[in-house]
KOLVEXPA-158552 format. One record per residue: residue in one letter; y negated, x, z negated of N, C-alpha, C, CB in turn. Coordinates in steps of 0.1 Angstrom, whole numbers, padded with zeros to 4 digits, always signed. Glycine has a CB too. Layout:
% KOLVEXPA-158552
AYXZYXZYXZYXZ...
END
This chain:
% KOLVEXPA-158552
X-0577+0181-1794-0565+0189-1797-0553+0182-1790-0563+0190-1812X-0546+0189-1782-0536+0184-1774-0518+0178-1788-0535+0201-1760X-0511+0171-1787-0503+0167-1793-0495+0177-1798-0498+0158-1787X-0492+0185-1791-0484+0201-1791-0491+0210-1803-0488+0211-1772X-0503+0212-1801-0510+0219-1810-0512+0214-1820-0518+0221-1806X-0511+0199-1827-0509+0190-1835-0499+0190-1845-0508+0181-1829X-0485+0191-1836-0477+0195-1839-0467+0205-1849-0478+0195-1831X-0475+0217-1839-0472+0231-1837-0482+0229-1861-0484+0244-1815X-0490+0227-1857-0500+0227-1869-0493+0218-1884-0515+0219-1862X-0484+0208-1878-0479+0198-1887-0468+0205-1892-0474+0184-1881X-0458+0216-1884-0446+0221-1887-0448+0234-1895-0439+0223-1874X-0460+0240-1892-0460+0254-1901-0462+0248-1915-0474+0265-1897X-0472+0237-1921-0476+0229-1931-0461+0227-1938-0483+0217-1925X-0450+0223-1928-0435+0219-1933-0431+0228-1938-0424+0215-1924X-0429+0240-1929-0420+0252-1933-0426+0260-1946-0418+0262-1920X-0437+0255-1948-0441+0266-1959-0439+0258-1970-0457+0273-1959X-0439+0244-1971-0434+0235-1982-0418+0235-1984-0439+0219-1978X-0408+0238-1970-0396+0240-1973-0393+0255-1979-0388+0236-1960X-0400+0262-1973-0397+0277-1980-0395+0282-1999-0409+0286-1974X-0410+0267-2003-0408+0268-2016-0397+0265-2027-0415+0262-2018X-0390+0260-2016-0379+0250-2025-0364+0258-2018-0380+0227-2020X-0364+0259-2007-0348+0262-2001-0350+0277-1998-0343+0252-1984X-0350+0290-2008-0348+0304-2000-0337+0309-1987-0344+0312-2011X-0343+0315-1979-0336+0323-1972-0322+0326-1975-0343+0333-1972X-0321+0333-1985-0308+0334-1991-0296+0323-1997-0310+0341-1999X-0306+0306-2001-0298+0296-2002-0295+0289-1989-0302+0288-2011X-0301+0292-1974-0296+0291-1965-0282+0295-1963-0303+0296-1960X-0285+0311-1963-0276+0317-1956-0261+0316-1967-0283+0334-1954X-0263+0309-1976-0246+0307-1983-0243+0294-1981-0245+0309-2000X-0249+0288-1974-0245+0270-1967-0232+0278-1962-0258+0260-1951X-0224+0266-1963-0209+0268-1959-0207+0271-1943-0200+0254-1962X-0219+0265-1932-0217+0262-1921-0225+0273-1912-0220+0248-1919X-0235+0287-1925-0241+0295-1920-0225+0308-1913-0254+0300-1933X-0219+0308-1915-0210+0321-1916-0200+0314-1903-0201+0325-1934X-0200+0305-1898-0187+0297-1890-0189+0306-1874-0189+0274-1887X-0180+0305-1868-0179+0307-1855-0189+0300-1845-0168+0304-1852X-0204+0307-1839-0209+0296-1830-0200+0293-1819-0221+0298-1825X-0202+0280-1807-0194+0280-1793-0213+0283-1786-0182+0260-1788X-0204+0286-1773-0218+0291-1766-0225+0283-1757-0216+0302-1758X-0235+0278-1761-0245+0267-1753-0244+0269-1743-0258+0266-1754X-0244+0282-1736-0245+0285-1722-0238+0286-1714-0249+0292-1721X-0222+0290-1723-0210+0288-1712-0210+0272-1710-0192+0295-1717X-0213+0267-1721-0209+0252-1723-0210+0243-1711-0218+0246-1734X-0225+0250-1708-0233+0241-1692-0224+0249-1683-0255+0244-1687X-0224+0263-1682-0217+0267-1666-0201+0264-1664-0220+0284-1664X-0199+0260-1679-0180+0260-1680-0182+0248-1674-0168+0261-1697X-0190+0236-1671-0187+0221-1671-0194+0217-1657-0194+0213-1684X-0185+0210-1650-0194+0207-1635-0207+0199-1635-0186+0198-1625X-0211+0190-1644-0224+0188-1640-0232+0193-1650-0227+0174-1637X-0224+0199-1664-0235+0211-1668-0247+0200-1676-0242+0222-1651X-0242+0186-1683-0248+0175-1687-0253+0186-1701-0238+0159-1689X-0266+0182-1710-0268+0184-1719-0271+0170-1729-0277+0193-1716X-0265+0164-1734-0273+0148-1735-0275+0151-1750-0262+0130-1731X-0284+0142-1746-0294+0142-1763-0296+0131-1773-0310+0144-1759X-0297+0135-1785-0298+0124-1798-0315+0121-1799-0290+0132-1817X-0320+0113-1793-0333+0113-1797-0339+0094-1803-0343+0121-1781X-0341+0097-1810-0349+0081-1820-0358+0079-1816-0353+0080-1836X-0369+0085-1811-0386+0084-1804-0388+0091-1804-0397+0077-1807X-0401+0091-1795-0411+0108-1793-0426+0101-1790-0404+0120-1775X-0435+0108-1790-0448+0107-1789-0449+0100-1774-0455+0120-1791X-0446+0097-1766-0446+0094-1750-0439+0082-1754-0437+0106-1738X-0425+0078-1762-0416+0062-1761-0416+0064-1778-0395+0061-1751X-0423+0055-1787-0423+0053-1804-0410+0048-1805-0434+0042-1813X-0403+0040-1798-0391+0032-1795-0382+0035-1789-0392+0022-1790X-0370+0045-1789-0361+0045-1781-0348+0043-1789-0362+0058-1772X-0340+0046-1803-0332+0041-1805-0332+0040-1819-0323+0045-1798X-0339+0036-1831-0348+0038-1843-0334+0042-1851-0359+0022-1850X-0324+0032-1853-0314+0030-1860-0301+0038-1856-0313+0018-1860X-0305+0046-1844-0292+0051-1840-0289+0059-1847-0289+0055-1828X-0275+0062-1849-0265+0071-1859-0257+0083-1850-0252+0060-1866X-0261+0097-1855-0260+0107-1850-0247+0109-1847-0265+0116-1856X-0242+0110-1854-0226+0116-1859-0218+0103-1846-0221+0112-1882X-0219+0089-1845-0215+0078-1833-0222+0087-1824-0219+0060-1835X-0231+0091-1818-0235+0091-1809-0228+0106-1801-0248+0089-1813X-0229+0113-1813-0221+0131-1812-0206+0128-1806-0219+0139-1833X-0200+0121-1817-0185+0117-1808-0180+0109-1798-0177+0113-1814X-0196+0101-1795-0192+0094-1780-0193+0106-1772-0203+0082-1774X-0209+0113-1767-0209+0124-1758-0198+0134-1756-0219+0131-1760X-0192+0136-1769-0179+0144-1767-0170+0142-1756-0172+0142-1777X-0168+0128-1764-0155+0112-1752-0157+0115-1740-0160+0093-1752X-0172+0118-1736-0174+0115-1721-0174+0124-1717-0183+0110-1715X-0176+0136-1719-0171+0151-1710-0184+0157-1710-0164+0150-1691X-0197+0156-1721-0212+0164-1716-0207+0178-1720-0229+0159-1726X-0213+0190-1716-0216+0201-1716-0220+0205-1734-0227+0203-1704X-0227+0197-1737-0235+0198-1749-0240+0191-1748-0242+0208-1752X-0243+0193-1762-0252+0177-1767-0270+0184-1774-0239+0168-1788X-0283+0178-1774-0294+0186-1781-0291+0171-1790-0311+0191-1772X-0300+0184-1806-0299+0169-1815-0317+0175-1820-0283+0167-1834X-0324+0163-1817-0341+0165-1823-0337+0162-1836-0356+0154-1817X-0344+0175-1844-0345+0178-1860-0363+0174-1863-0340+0199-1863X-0372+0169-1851-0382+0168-1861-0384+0153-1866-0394+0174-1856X-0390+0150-1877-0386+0139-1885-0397+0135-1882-0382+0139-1898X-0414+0137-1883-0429+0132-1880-0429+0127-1866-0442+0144-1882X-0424+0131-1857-0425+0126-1845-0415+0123-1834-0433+0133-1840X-0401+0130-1838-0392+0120-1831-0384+0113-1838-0385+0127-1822X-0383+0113-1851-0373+0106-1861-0359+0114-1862-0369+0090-1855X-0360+0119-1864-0347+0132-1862-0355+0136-1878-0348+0148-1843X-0337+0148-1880-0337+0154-1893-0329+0163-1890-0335+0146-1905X-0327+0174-1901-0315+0181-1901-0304+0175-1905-0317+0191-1908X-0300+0165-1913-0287+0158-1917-0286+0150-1906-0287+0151-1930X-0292+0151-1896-0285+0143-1880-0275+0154-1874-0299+0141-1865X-0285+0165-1878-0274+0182-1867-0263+0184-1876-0285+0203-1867X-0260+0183-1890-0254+0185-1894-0241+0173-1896-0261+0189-1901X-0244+0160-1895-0239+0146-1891-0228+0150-1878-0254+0135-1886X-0240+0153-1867-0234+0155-1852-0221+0167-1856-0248+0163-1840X-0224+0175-1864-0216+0190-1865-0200+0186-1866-0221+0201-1881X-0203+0174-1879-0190+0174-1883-0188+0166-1875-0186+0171-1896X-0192+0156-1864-0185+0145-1858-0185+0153-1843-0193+0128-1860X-0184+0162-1843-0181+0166-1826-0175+0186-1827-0203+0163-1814X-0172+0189-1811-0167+0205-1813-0174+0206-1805-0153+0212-1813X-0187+0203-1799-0198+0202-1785-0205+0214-1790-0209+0187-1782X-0209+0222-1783-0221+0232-1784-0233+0220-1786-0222+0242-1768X-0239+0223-1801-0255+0220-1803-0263+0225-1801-0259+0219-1811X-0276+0222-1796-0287+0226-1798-0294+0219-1803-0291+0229-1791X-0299+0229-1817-0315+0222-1825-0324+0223-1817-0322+0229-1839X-0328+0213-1817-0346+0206-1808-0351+0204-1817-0350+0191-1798X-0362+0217-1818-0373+0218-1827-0382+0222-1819-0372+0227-1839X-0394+0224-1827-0406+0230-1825-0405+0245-1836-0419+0217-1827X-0401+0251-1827-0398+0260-1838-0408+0275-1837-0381+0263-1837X-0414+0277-1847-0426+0288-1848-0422+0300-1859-0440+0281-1853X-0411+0294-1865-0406+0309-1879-0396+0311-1877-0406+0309-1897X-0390+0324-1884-0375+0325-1883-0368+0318-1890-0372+0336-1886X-0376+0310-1901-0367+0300-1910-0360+0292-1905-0373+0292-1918X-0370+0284-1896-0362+0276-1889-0352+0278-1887-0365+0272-1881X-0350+0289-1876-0336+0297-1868-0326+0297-1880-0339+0315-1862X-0326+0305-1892-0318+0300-1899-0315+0285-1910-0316+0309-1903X-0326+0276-1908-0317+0268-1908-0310+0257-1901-0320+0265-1914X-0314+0263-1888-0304+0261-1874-0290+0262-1876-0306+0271-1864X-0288+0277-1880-0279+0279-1880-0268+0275-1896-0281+0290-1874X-0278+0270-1907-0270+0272-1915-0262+0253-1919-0281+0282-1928X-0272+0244-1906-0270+0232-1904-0254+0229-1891-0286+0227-1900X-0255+0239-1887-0242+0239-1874-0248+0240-1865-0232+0226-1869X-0262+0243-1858-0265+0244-1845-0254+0259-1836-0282+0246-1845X-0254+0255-1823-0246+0272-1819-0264+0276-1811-0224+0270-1802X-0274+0272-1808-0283+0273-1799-0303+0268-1807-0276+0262-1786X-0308+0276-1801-0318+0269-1809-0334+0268-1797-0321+0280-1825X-0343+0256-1797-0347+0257-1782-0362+0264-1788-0349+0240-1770X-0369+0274-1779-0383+0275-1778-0387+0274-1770-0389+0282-1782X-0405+0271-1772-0413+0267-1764-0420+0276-1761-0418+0258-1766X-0424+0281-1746-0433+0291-1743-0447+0286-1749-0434+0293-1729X-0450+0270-1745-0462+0262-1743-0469+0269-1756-0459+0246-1744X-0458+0270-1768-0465+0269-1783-0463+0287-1796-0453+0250-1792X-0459+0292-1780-0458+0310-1786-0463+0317-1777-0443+0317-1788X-0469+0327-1785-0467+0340-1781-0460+0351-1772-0466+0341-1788X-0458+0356-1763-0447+0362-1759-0443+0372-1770-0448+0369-1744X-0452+0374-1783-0442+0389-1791-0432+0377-1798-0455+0403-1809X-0444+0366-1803-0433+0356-1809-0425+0352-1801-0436+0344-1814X-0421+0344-1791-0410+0339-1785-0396+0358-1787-0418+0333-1765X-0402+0368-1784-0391+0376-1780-0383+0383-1794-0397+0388-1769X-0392+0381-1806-0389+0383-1819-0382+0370-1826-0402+0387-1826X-0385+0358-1821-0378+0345-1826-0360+0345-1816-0392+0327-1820X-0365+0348-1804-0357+0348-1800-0343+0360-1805-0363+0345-1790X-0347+0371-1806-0342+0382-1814-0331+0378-1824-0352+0388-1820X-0343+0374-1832-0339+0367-1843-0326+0359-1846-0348+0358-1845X-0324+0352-1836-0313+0341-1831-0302+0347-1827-0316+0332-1819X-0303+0353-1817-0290+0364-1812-0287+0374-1822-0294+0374-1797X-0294+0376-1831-0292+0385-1842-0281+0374-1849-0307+0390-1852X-0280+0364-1853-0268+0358-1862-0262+0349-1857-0272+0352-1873X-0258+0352-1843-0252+0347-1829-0257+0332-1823-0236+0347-1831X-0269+0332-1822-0274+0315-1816-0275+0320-1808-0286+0305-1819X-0273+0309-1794-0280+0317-1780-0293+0305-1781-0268+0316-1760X-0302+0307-1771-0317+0306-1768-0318+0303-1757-0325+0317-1770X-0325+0289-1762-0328+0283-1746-0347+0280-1748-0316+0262-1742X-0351+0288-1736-0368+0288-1735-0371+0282-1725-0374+0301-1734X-0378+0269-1732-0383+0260-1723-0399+0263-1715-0383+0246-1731X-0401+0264-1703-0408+0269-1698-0419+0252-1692-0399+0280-1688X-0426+0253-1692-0435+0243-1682-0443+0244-1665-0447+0241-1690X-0446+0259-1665-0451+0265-1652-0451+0275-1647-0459+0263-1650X-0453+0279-1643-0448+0296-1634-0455+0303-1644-0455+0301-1615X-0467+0300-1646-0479+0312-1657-0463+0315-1670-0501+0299-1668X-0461+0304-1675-0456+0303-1690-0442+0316-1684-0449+0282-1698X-0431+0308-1675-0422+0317-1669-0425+0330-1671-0419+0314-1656X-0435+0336-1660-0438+0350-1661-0444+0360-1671-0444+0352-1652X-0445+0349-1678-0452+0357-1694-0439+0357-1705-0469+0345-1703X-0430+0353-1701-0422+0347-1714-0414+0361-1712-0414+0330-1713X-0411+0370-1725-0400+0376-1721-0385+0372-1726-0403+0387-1722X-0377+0375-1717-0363+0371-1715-0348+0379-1716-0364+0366-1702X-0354+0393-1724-0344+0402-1727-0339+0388-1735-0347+0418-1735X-0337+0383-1749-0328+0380-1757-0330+0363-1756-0329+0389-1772X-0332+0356-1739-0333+0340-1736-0318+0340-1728-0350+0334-1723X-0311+0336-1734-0297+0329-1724-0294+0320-1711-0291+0322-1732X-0307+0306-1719-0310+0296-1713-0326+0294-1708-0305+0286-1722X-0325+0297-1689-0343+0293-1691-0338+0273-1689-0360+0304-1671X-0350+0269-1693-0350+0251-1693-0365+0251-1689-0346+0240-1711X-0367+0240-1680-0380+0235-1671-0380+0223-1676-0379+0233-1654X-0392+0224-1681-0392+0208-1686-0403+0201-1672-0401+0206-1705X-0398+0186-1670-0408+0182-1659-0417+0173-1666-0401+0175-1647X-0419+0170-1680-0430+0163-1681-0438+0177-1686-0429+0148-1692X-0452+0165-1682-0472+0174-1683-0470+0173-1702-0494+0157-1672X-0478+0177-1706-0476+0179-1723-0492+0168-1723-0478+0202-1733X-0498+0169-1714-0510+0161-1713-0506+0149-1713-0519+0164-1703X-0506+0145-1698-0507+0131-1697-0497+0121-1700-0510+0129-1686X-0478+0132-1706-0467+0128-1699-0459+0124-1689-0465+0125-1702X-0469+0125-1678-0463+0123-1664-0452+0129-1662-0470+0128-1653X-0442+0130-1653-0429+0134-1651-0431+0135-1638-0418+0125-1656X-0426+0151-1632-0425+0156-1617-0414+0160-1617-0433+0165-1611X-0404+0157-1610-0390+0167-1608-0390+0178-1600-0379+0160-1601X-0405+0179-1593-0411+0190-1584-0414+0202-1593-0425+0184-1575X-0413+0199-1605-0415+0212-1613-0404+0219-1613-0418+0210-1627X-0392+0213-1613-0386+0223-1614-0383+0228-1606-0378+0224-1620X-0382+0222-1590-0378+0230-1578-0388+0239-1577-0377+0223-1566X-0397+0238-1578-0408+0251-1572-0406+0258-1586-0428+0246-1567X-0400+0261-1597-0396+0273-1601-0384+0282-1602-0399+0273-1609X-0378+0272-1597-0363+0276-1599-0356+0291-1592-0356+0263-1592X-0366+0292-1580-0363+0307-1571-0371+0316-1579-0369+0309-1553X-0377+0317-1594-0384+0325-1601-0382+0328-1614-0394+0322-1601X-0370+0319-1618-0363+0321-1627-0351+0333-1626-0360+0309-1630X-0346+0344-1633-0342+0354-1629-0323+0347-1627-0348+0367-1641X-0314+0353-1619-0299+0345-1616-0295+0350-1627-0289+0348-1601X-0296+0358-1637-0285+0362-1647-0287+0352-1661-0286+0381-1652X-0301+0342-1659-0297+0334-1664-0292+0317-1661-0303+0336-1670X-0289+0308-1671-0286+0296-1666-0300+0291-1667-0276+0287-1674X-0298+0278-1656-0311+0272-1657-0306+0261-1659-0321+0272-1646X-0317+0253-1665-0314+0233-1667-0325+0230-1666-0307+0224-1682X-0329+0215-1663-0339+0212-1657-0343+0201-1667-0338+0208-1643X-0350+0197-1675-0354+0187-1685-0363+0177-1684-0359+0192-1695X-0365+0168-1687-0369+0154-1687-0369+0144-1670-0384+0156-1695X-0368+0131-1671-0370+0125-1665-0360+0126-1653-0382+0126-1665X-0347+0130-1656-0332+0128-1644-0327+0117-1653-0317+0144-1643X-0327+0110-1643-0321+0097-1644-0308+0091-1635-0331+0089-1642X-0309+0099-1620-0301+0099-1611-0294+0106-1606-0305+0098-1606X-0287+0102-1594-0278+0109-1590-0287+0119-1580-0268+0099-1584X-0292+0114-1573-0301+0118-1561-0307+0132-1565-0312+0106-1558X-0312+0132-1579-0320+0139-1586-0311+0155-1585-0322+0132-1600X-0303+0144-1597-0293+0159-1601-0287+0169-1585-0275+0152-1611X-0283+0157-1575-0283+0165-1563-0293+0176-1557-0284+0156-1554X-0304+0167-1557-0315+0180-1555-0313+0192-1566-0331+0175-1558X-0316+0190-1578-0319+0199-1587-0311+0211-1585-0317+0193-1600X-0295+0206-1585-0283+0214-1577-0289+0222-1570-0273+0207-1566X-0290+0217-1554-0291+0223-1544-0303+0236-1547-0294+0213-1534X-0314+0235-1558-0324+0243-1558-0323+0255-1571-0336+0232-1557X-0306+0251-1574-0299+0262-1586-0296+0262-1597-0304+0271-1588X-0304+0246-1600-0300+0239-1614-0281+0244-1616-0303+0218-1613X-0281+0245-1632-0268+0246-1638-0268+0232-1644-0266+0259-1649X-0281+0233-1650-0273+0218-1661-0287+0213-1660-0265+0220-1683X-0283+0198-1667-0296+0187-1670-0300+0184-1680-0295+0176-1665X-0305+0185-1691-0307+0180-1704-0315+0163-1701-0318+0193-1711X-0306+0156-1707-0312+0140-1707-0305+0132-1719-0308+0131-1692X-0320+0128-1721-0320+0120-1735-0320+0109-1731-0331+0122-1744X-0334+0104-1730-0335+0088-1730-0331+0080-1723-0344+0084-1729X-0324+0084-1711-0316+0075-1700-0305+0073-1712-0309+0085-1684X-0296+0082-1715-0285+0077-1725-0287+0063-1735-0283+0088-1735X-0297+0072-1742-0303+0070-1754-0307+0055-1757-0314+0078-1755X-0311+0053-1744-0320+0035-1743-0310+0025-1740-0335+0032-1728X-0293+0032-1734-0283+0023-1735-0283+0019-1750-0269+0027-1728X-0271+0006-1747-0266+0002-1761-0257+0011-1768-0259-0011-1761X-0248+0018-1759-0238+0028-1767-0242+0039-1755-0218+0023-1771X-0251+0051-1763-0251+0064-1754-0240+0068-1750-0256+0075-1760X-0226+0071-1754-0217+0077-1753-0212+0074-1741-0211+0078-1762X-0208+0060-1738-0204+0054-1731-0210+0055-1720-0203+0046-1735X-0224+0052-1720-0234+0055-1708-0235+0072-1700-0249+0050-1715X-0229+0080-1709-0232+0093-1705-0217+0090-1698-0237+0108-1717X-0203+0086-1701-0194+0088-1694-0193+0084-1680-0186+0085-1700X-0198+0068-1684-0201+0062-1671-0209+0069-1658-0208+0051-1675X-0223+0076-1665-0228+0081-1651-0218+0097-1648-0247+0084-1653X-0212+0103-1658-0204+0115-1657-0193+0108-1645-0197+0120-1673X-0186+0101-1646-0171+0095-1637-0177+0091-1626-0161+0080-1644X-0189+0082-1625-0194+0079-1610-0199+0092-1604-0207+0068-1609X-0206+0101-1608-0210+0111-1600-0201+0119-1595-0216+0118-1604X-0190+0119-1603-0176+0126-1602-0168+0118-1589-0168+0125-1618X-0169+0108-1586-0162+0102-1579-0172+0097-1565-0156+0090-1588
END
């Protein structure tokens, strides 16, 4: 059984244990379900390099990337430095993330969020939204196309926009994209975790222009993001480059001002 499918299997187990306890309707009267979202998507195209930087503690590929780091410091550094948006991972079994990180980040920044989940019900979606997310991500890898276009629905129904992370041309052309804002390429394999930045160029002329594109994992550079550019990238979603400095925030400004200059 691949890690994804592991996963995907660990989270439905969650949501049916959270459904018992937190209703739908005690969601939706959270103080932060009813607020104004900002839009993930202008966020990346309003901003020149269209940075997405991310809160991540570990993941199945690095157990170790920042154990102790504190959302809410980390939320108002990226602010400081000028990212586009910020992603905050909400799962707790495998990247160390929670919802009181998205909600931490909410109050300590005015950045377009996106919850990084693995997300397979509508619950989730609202408790995306009822935690401060403005965005919520799915995965082709681990839906359905009725599901992805009904989850995604779902989202734009109580104003989140939707970013659908894609892996390869098959997932792209199956996915549908009436109610996806954001397509995202991820360049690591779900297999081996290898990392190709060649994934996303060879999809990028197949992704449709009315949406944004960002290109996910493994930009670390300048050189990169140059390419990525040139082949139509909007934005970059990067975590662990930040993440593995001593102060992310600082490190996202620093590479923001040099590229800039």
């Amino acid at each position: 059984m691949s890690i994804l499918a592991q996963i995907v299997i660990d989270q439905r187990k969650e949501i049916a244990l959270k459904k018992a306890v937190v209703s739908l309707a005690q969601l939706q009267a959270m103080p932060l379900y009813d607020r104004q979202t900002i839009s993930f998507a202008d966020g990346i195209k309003n901003t020149p390099l269209g940075i997405v930087a991310e809160h991540k503690r570990r993941s199945p590929s690095k157990p170790q990337i920042k154990l102790q780091s504190r959302a809410a410091a980390v939320a108002a550094g990226y602010e400081q430095a000028g990212v586009a948006a910020m992603s905050v991972l909400t799962n707790g079994q495998y990247f160390g993330g929670s919802l009181e990180d998205l909600l931490l980040a909410r109050a300590a920044c005015k950045l377009p969020l996106l919850r990084k989940e693995f997300i397979v019900d509508a619950y989730q979606i609202h408790e995306a939204k009822a935690y401060g997310a403005d965005a919520i991500l799915l995965i082709a890898a681990c839906l359905s196309a009725e599901e992805t276009n009904q989850l995604a629905k779902t989202a734009k129904d109580i104003g989140l926009d939707v970013l659908l992370e894609v892996h390869n041309l098959k997932e792209l052309e199956q996915a549908p994209l009436t109610y996806v804002d954001v397509v995202g390429v991820n360049n690591r394999n779900l297999k081996d975790f290898s990392v190709d930045l060649n994934t996303s160029i060879t999809l990028a002329a197949h992704i449709p222009n009315d949406k944004v594109k960002i290109s996910e994992s493994g930009i670390s550079s300048y050189d990169a993001i140059e390419k990525l550019m040139q082949a139509g990238f909007d934005g970059f979603l990067m975590g662990e480059h930040f993440m593995l400095q001593d102060n992310p925030g600082e490190a996202a400004q620093k590479f923001i001002q040099n590229f800039e200059s």
